[in-house]
Backbone as a ProteinNet text record, in pm:
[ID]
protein_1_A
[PRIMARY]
XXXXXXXXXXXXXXXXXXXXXXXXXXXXXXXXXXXXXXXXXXXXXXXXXXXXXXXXXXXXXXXXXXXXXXXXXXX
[TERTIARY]
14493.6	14414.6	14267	14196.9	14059	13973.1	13918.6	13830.1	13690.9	13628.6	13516.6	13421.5	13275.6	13139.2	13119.7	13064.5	13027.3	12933.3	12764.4	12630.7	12574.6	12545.8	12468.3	12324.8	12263.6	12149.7	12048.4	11980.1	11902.4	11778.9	11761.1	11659.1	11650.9	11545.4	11502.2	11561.6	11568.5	11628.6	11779.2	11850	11993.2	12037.4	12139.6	12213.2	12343	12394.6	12485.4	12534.1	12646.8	12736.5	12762.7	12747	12840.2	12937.4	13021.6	13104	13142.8	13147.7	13096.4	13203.1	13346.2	13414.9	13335.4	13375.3	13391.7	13415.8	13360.3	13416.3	13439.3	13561	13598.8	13598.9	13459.1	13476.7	13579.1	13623.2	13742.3	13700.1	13643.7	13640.3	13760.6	13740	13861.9	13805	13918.2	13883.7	13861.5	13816.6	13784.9	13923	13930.5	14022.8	14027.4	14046.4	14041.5	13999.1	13868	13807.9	13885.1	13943.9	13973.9	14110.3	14209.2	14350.5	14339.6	14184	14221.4	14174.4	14115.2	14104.2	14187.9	14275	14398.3	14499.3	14510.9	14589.9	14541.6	14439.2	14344.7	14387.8	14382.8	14407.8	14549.6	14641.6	14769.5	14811.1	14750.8	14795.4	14720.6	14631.7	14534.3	14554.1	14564.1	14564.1	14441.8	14311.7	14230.2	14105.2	13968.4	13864.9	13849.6	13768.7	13724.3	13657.3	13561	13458.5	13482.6	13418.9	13412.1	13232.7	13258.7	13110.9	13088.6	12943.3	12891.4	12891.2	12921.3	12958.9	12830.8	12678.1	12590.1	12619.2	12671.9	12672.8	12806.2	12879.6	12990.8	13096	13237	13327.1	13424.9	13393.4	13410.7	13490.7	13545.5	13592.3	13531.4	13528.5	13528.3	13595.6	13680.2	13771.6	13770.4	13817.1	13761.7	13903.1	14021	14160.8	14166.9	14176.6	14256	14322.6	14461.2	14542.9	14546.6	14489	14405.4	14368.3	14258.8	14242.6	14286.4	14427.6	14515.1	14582.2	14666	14693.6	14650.1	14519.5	14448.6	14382.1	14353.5	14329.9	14464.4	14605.5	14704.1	14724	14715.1	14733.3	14646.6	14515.9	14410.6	14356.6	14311.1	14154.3	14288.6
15073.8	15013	15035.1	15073.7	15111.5	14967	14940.6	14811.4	14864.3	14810.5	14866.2	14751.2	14728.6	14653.2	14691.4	14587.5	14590.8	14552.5	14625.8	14594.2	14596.6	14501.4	14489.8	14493.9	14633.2	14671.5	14630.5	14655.5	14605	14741.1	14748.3	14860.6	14897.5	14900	14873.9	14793.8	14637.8	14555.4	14607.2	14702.7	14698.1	14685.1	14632.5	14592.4	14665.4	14756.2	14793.5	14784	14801.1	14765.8	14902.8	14911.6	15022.5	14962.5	15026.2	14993.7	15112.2	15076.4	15195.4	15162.9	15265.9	15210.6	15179.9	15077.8	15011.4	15125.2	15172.7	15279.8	15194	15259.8	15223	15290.7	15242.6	15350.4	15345.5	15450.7	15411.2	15522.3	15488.8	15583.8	15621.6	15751.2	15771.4	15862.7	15845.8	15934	16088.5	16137.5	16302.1	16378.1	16379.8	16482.5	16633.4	16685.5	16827.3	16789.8	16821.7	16791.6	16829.1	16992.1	17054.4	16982.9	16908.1	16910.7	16746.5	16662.7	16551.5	16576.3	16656.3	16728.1	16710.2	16841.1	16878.7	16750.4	16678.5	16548.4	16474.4	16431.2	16358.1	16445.3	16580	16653.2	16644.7	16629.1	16620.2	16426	16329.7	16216.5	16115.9	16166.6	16092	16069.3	15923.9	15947.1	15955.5	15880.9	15899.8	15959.2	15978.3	16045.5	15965	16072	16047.7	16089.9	16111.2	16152.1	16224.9	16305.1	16291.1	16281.6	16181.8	16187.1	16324.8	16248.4	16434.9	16422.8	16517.7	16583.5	16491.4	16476.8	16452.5	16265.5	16237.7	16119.6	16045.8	16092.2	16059.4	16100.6	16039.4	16082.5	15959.8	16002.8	15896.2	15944.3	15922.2	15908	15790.2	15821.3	15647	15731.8	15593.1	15557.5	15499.2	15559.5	15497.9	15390.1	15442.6	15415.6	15256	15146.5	15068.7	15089.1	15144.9	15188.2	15309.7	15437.3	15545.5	15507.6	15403.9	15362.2	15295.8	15266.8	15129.9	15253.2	15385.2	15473.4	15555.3	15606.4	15656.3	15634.5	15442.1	15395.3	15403	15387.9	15406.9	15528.5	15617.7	15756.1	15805.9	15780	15854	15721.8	15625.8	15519.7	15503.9
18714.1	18608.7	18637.8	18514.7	18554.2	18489	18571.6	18546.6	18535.4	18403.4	18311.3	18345	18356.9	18360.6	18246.8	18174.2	18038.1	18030.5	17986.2	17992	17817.3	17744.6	17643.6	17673.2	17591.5	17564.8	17389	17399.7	17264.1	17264.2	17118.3	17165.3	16978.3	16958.5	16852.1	16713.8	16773.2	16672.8	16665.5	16701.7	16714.8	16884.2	16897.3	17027.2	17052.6	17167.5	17201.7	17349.1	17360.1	17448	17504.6	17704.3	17765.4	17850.4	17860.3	17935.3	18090.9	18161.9	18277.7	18371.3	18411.3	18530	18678.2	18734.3	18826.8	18948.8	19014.7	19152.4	19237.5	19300.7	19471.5	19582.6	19664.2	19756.7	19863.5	19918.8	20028.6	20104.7	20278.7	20376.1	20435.4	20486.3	20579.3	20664.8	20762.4	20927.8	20888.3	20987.7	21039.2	21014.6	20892.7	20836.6	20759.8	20716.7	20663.2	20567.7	20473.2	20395.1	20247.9	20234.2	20132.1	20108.1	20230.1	20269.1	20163.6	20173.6	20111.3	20000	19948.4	19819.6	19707.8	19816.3	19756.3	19672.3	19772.6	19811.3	19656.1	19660.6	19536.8	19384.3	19402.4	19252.8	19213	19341.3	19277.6	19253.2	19316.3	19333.7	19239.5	19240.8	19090.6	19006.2	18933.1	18778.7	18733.8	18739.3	18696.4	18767.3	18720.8	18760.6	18892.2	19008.2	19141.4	19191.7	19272	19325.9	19440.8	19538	19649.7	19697.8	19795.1	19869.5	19892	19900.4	19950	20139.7	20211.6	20319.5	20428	20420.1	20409.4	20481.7	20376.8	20367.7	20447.6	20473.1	20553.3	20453.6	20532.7	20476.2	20396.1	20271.5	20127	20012.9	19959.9	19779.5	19684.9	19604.6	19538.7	19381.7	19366.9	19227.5	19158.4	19041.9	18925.2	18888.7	18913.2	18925.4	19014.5	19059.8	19160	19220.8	19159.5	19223.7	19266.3	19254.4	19268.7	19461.6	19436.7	19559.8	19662.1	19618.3	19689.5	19805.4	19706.3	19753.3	19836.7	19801.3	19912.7	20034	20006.2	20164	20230	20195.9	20273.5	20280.1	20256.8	20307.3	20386.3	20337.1	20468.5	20516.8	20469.1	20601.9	20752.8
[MASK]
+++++++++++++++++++++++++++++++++++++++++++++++++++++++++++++++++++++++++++

């Protein structure tokens, strides 16, 4: 289930609404970068990220369960 933040804006006398998924980041250990890749394109239902290389080693999800899965497979 993808859980949405919902921000009301205003902007010239009319008002609108975004709604923006919620990411989850989930680290995991010193693993083959391309191997959890891989792993993510076939196991995903929805959109995901990967950190950049730089920054350590991350995903974040847009999915819950997306991320429930992948901290048990790789953190």
């Amino acid at each position: 289930m993808i859980t949405y933040l919902e921000s009301t804006y205003e902007s010239r006398g009319a008002s609108f609404t975004l709604a923006t998924p919620v990411l989850h980041k989930v680290c995991f250990n010193h693993y083959d970068r391309t191997e959890v890749m891989k792993w993510c394109e076939q196991n995903c239902k929805a959109k995901f990220y990967p950190g950049p290389s730089w920054a350590g080693h991350f995903f974040e999800f847009e999915d819950d369960e997306d991320a429930v899965w992948f901290a048990l497979r790789w953190a």
